[in-house]
C-alpha positions as CSV (number, residue, x, y, z in Angstrom):
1,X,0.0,0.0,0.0
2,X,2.9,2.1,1.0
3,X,4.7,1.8,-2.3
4,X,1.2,2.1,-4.5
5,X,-0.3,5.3,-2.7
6,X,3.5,6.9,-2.8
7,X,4.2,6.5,-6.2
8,X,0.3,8.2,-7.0
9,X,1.2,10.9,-5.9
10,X,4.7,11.6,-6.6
11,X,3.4,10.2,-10.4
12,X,6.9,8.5,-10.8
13,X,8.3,5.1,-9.8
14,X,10.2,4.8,-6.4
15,X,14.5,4.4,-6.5
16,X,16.3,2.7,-4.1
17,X,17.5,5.8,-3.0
18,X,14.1,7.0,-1.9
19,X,13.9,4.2,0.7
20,X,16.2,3.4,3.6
21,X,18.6,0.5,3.1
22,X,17.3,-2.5,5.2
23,X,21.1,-2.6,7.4
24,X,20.2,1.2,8.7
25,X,16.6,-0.8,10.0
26,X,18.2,-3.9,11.3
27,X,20.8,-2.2,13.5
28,X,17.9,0.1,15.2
29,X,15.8,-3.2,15.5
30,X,19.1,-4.7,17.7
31,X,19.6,-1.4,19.5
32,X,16.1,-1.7,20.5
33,X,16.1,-5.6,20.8
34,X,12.8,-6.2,19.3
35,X,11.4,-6.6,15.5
36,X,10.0,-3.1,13.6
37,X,6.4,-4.0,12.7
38,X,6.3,-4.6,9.0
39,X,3.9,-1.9,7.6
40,X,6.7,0.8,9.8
41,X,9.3,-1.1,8.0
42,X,7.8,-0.9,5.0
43,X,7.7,2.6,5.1
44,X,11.4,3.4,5.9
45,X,12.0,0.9,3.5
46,X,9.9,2.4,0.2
47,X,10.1,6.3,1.6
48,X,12.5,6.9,4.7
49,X,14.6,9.0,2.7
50,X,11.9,11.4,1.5
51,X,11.5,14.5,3.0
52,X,7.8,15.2,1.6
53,X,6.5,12.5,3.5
54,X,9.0,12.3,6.4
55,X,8.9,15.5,7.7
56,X,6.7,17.7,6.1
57,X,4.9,18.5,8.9
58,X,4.7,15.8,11.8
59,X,8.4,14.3,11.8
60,X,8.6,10.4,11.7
61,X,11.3,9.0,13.8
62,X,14.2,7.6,11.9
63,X,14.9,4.1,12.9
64,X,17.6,5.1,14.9
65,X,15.8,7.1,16.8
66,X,12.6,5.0,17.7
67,X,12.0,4.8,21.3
68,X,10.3,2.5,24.3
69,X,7.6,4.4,26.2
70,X,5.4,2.6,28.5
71,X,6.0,-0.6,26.2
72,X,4.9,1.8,23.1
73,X,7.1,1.7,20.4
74,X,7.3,5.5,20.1
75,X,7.7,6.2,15.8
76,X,6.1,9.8,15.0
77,X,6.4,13.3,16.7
78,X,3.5,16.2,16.5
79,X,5.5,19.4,14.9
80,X,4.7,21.3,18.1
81,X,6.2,18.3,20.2
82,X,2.7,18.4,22.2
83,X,2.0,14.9,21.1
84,X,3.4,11.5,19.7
85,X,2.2,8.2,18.6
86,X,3.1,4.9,19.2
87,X,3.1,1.2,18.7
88,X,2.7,-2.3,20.5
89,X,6.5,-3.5,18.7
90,X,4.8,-7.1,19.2
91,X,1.7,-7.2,17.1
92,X,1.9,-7.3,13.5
93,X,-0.4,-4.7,12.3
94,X,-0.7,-3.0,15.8
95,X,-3.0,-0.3,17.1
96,X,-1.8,3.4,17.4
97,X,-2.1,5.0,20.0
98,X,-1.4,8.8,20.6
99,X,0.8,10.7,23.4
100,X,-0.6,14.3,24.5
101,X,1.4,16.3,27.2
102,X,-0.9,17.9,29.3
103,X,-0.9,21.6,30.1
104,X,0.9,21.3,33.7
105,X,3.7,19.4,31.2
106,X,4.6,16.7,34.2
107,X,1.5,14.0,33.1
108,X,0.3,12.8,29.6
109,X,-2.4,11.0,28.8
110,X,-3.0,8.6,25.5
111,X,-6.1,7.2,23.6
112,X,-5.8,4.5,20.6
113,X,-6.9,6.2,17.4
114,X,-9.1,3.2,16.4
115,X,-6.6,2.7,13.7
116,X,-4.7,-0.1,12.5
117,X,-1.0,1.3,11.9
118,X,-1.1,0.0,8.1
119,X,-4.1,1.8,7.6
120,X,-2.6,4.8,9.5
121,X,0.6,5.4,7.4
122,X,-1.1,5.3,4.2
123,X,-3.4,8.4,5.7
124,X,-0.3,10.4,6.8
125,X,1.2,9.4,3.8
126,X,-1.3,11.7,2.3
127,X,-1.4,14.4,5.3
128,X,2.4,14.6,5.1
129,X,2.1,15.4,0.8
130,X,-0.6,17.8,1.4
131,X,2.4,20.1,3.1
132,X,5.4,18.9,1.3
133,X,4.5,17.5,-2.2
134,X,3.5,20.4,-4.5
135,X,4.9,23.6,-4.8
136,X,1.5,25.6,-5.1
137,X,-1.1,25.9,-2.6
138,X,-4.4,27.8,-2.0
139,X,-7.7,28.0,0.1
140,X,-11.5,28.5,0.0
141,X,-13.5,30.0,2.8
142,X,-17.2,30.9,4.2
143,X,-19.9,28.4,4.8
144,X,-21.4,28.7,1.5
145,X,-18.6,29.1,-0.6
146,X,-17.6,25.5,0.5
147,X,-20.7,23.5,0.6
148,X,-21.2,24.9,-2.7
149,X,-17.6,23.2,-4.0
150,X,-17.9,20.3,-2.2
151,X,-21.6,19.4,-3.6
152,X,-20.7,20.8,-7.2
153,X,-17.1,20.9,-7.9
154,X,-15.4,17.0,-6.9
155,X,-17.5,14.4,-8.2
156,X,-14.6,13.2,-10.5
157,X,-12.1,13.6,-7.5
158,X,-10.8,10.6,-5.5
159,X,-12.0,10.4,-2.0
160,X,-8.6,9.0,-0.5
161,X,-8.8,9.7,3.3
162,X,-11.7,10.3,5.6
163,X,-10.6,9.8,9.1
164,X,-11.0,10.8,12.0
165,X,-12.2,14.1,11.0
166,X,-9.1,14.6,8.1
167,X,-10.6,14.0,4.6
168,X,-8.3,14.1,1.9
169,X,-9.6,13.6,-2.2
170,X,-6.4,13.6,-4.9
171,X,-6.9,13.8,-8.5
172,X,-3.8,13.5,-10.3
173,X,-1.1,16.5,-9.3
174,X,-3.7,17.9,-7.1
175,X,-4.5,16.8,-3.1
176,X,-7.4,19.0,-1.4
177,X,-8.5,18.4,2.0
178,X,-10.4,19.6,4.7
179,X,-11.2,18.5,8.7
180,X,-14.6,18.0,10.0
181,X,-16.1,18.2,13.3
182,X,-18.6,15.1,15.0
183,X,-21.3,15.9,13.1
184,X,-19.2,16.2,9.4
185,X,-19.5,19.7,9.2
186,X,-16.5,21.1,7.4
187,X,-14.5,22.9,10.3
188,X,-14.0,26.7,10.2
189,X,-15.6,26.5,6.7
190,X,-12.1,26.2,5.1
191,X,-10.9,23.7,2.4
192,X,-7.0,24.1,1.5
193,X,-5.6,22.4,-1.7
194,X,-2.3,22.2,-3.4
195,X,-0.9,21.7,-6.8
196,X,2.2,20.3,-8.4
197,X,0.5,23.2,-11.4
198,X,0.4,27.1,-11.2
199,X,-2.2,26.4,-13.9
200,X,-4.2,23.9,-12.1
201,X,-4.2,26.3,-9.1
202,X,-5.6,28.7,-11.2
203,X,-8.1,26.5,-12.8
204,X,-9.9,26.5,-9.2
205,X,-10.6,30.7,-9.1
206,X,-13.5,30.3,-10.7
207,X,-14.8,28.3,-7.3
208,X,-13.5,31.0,-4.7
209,X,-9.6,29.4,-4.1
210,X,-7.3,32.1,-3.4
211,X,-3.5,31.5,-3.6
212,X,-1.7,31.5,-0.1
């Protein structure tokens, strides 16, 4: 899945040297003295090297630097460092669970995200690109302005992500996305998009999008 959804949208094959060799992996996996579960190997292994996915905006761990915490195999930071997720290293396909430091910064507490961690690379495979993979970037705002697009304007789009209140639809050199509340109402009324295309970009004026 990794390799599939990262070669959509970079719209070229992967190269070895987009991927971490599979030495750098099993010397972190003896550091730690445990197995990386495969879908996190699989990552490093297709992508490790790639910035637009890597660190674009949360920062994945390199393997070197993956961590025990509370028997969570700790693998992603938050950009803020207010948060982190992690991993039970002895399942499979395990849960993922997130890390929030608490406003007194001396406790945390974590809740699973109800997400297997195959399923939850593949979405911040996505989230990553929407801040890292194309050069261009705009936004469309006010209530009606957006119900309006989203009724009218991406029926021929791809709906690639819709969870936990991120939804994500790609066409090709184009991701646009958007968060929700509880009840799927689009929050702040905002959608953001970006585009590998000046052109593209401009193509969406006509339905509100301002550059940014």
């Amino acid at each position: 899945m990794i390799k599939e959804t990262a070669e959509k949208l970079l719209e070229r094959p992967l190269t070895q040297e987009d991927g971490i060799n599979n030495e750098e992996i099993e010397a972190a996996e003896e550091l730690l003295n445990l197995k990386i579960p495969e879908p996190l190997k699989d990552l490093y292994l297709n992508i490790g090297n790639l910035s637009c996915f890597m660190t674009a905006f949360e920062r994945f761990l390199k393997p070197e630097e993956l961590y025990l915490e509370k028997g969570k195999l700790i693998f992603i930071e938050e950009n803020q460092e207010v948060c982190r997720w992690g991993i039970d290293p002895d399942e499979e396909n395990p849960e993922v669970f997130m890390y929030i430091q608490l406003e007194n910064d001396t406790e945390e507490e974590y809740h699973s995200e109800n997400i297997k961690l195959s399923d939850f690379l593949n979405v911040m495979i996505y989230y990553q690109f929407t801040a890292g993979g194309y050069e261009y970037d705009g936004s469309i705002c006010g209530q009606q302005e957006t119900e309006d697009f989203i009724k009218n304007a991406i029926c021929d789009w791809e709906k690639a992500v819709d969870n936990n209140g991120l939804v994500i639809y790609w066409q090709p050199g184009m991701l646009l996305w958007y968060f929700t509340d509880r009840e799927g109402k689009i929050q702040d009324s905002t959608v953001l998009i970006s585009s590998n295309s000046e052109t593209k970009l401009q193509e969406m004026k006509k339905y509100g999008f301002k550059e940014f």
